[in-house]
C-alpha positions as CSV (number, residue, x, y, z in Angstrom):
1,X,0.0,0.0,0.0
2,X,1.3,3.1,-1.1
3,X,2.0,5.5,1.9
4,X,2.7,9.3,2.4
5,X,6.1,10.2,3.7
6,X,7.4,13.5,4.3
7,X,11.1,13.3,4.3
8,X,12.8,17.2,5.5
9,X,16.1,17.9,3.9
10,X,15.7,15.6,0.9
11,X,17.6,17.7,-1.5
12,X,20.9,16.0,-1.4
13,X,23.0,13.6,0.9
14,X,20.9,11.0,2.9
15,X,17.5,12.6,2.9
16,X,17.7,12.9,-1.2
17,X,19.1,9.1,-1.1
18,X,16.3,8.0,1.1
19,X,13.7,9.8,-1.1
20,X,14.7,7.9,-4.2
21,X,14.5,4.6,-2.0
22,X,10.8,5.1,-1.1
23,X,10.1,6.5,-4.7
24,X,11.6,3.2,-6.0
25,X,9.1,1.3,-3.6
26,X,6.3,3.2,-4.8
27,X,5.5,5.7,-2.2
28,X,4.3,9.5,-2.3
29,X,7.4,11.8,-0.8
30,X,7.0,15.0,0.1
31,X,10.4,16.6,-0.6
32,X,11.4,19.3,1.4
33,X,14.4,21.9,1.5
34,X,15.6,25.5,1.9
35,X,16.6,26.6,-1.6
36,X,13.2,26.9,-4.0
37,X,15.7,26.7,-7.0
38,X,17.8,23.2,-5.9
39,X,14.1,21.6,-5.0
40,X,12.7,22.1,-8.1
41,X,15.8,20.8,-10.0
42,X,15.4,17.6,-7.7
43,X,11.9,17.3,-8.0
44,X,12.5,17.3,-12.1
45,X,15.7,14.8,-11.2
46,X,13.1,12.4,-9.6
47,X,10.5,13.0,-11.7
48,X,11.4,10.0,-13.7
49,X,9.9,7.8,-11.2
50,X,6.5,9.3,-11.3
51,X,5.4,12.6,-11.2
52,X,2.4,12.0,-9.4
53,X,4.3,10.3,-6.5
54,X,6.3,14.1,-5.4
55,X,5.2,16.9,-4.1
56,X,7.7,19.3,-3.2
57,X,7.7,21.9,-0.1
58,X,10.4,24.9,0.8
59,X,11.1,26.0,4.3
60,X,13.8,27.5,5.8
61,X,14.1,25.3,8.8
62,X,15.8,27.7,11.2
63,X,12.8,29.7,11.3
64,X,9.9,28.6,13.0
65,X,7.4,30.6,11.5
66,X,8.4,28.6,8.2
67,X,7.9,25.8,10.3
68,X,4.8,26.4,10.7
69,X,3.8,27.3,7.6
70,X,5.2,23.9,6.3
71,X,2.8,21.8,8.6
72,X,0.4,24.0,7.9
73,X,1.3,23.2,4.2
74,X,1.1,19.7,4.7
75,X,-1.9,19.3,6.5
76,X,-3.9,21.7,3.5
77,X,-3.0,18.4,1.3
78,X,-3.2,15.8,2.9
79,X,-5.2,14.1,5.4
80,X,-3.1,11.7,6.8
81,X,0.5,11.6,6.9
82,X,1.7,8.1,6.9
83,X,5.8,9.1,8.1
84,X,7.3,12.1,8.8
85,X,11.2,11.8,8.7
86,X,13.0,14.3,10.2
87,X,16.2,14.6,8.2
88,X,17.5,17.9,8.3
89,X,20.1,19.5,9.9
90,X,22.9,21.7,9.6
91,X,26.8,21.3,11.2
92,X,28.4,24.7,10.7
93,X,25.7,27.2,9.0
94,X,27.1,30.8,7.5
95,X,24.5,32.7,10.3
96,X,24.7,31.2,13.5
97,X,21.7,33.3,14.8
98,X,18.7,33.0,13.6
99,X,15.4,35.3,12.8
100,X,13.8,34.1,16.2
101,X,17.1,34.8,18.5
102,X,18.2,30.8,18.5
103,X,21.1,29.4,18.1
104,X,20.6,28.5,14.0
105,X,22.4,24.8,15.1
106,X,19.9,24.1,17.8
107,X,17.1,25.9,15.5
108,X,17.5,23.8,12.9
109,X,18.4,20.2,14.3
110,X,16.2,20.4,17.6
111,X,13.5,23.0,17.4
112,X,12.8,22.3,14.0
113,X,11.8,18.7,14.1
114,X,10.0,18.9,17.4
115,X,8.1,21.8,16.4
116,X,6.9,19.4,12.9
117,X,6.2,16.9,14.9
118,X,4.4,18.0,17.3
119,X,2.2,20.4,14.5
120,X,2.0,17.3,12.0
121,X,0.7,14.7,15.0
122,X,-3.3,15.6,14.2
123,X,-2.8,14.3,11.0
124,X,-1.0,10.7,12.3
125,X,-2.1,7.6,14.0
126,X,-1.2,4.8,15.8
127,X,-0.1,3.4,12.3
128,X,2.1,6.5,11.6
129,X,5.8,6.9,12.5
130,X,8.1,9.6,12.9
131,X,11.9,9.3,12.4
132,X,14.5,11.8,14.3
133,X,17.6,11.4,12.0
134,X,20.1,11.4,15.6
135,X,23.7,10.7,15.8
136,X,26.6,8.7,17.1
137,X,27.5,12.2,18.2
138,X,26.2,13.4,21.3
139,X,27.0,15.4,24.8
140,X,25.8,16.6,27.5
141,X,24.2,20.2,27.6
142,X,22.4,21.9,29.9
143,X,18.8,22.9,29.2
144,X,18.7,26.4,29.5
145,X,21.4,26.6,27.0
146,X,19.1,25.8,24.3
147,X,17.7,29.0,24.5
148,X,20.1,31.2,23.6
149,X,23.4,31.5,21.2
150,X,26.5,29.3,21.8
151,X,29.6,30.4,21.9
152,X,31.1,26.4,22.2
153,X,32.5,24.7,18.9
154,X,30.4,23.6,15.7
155,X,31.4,19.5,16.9
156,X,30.2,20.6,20.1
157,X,26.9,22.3,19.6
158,X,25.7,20.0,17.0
159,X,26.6,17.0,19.4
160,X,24.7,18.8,22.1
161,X,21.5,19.1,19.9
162,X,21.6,15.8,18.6
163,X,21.8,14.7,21.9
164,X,18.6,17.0,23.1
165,X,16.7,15.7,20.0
166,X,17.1,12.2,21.0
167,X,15.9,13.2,24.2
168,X,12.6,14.7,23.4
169,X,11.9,12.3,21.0
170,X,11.7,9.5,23.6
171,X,9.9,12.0,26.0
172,X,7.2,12.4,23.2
173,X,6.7,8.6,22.0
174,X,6.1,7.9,25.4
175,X,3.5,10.7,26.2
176,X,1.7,9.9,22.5
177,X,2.6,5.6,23.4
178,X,-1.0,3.8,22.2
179,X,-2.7,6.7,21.0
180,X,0.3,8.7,18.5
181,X,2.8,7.3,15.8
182,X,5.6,5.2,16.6
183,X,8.4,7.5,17.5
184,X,11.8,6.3,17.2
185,X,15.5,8.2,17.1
186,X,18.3,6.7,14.8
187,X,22.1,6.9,13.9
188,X,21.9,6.3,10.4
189,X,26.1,5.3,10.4
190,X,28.9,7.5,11.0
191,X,30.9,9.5,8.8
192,X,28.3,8.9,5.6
193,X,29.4,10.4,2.6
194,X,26.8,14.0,3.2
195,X,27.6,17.0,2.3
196,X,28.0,17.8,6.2
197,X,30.2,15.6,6.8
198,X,32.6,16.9,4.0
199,X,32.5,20.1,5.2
200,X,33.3,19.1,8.9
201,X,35.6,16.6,8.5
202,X,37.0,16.9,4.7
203,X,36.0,13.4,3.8
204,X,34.8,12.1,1.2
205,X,32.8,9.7,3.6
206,X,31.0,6.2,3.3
207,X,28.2,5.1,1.2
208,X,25.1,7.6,1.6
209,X,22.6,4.2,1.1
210,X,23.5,2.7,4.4
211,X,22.3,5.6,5.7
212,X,19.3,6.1,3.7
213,X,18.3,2.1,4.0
214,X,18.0,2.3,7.7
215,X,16.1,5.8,7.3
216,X,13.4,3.2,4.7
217,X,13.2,0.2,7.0
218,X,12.6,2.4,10.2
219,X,9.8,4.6,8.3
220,X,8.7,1.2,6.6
221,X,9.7,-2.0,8.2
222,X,7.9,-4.5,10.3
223,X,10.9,-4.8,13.0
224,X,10.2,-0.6,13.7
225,X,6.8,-1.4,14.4
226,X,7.1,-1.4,18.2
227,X,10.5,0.8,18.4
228,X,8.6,4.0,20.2
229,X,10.9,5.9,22.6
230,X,13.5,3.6,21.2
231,X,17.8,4.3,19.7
232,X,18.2,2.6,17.0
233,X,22.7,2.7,16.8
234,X,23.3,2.1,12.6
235,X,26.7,1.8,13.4
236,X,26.0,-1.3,15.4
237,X,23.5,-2.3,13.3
238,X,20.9,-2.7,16.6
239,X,19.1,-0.7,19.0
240,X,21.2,0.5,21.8
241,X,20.9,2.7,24.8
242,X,21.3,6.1,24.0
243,X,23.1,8.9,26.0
244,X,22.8,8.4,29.6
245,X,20.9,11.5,29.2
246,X,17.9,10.2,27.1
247,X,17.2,8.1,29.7
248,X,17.4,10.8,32.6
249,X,13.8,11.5,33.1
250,X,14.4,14.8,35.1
251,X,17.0,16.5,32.8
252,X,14.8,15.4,29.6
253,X,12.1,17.2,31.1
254,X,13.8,20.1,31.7
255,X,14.4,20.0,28.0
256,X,11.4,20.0,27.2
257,X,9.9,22.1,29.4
258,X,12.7,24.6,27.8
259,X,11.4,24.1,23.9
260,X,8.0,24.9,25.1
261,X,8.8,27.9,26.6
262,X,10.9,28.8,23.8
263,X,8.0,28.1,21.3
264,X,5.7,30.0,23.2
265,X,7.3,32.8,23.1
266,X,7.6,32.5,19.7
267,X,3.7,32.0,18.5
């Protein structure tokens, strides 16, 4: 059966890769990204499968007014989503503050995806699923420094909100558990061959599919089915524990509590 999957980021590296997958299978992707000019060139690139399988959306992730105007978006077509993978993210971005005051590394890898979720969850079931694209890096933080700049290192920062998105996300599939979508956070590999990664490290990196496969089978597969609040470690090949941190029910709440502040503020 032919499902709805909106993949964020999907104009190159392993969100692009992982659209292609699920347009091979037969599915509907929503592409998303920041530049209207590159996502209509992909969306022509892909078009090949089947036109009526794409529709393409642009946001600029780091703000969450365009945010909201992609759920928004979504929600005007469609009314069910099936997935929701939350792919994008940004390592060392050319304006480090953003529109709304954030720091435009937290913005775009934390805020971001919670904020989707969270807006795109009236238009999911218990049959749905949403996938938080995490990482094998991650550190400790503490809450309140979510809400403003950072003066720390692009390694640091970015491990920091990977770290706080892995956190809320099993925070949220257990408050939604039997009645929301299967929730699930995932390493899709280290050191994939991404654009990000070239510009961190000056790799060329691995192959972007093992990244994108595990992205497919968690959106699609039977053995994701029950993985809500779960890690799912692609360089191990196996769910793991996460961060002692993920598991620390009072500091995730303090995250939380945090983002909702934050968000408040902002609507």
């Amino acid at each position: 059966m032919q499902k709805i999957i909106l993949v964020t980021g999907s104009t190159d590296g392993i969100g692009l890769e992982t659209a292609k997958m699920l347009l091979a299978e037969g599915h509907k992707v929503l592409l998303h990204g920041r530049n209207p000019d590159k996502l209509a060139s992909v969306k022509q690139q892909l078009e090949s499968f089947s036109s009526n399988q794409i529709e393409s959306y642009v946001a600029d992730l780091s703000s969450m007014s365009d945010v909201k105007t992609l759920a928004a978006q979504v929600k005007a077509n469609h009314g069910k989503l099936d997935v929701l993978i939350n792919n994008a993210g940004v390592y060392n971005p050319t304006t480090l503050i953003t529109v709304d005051g954030l720091d435009s590394r937290y913005a775009v890898n934390t805020y971001a995806p919670y904020l989707l979720s969270q807006l795109l969850m009236p238009i999911m079931d218990t049959s749905s699923r949403i996938v938080n694209l995490s990482s094998a890096a991650q550190a400790a933080f503490l809450a309140k420094d979510m809400a403003q700049p950072s003066q720390l290192s692009d390694s640091t920062v970015y491990a920091q909100s990977k770290l706080a998105l892995t956190m809320w996300s099993r925070d949220l599939a257990l408050s939604v558990q039997g009645t929301g979508p299967m929730i699930v956070a995932v390493n899709p590999a280290s050191m994939l061959g991404s654009k990000m990664v070239k510009q961190a490290y000056g790799v060329s990196g691995g192959d972007l599919s093992i990244g994108a496969d595990i992205l497919t089978r968690a959106a699609l597969s039977d053995e994701f089915a029950e993985a809500t609040g779960q890690y799912f470690d692609n360089d191990r090949g196996q769910f793991a524990s996460p961060h002692p941190d993920a598991l620390d029910v009072a500091k995730t709440a303090k995250v939380v509590q945090v983002l909702e502040q934050v968000l408040s503020e902002l609507s």
